[in-house]
C-alpha positions, 0 to 999 in steps of 0.5 A: 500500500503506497502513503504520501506524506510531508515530513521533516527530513531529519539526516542520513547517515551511515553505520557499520554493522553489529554482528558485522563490522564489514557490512554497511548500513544507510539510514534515513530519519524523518519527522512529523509531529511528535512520532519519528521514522527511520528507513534503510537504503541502498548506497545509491539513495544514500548518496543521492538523499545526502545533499538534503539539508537536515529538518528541512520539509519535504514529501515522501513516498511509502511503501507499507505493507500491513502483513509485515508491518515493514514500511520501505522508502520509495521516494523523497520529493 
């Protein structure tokens, strides 16, 4: 089920792996109100969000899927 919404786009950043130093992790945060979100992305929506200025506003795309419960990025306008 795709959702739009507005949001405030808090930062990306980068992050090693736990169990896995190795692997590479990029996550994406934004904001609306009071409630928070956090998607995982690939290395190239990761350089391609990063030129974002942190807590600037703008419209994102979602993926949810009500089975899992999982919301995937599809887009950040």
């Amino acid at each position: 089920m795709k959702l739009q919404g507005e949001f405030k786009f808090l930062g990306i950043e980068k992050r090693q792996g736990f169990k896995d130093p190795s692997q590479t992790f990029y996550v994406v945060g934004f904001a609306q109100g009071l409630d928070s979100l956090r998607c995982y992305v690939n290395a190239e929506d990761y350089g391609r969000y990063s030129v974002l200025e942190p807590y600037s506003d703008v419209a994102v795309e979602l993926d949810y899927n009500p089975v899992s419960g999982k919301v995937a990025l599809l887009d950040i306008t």
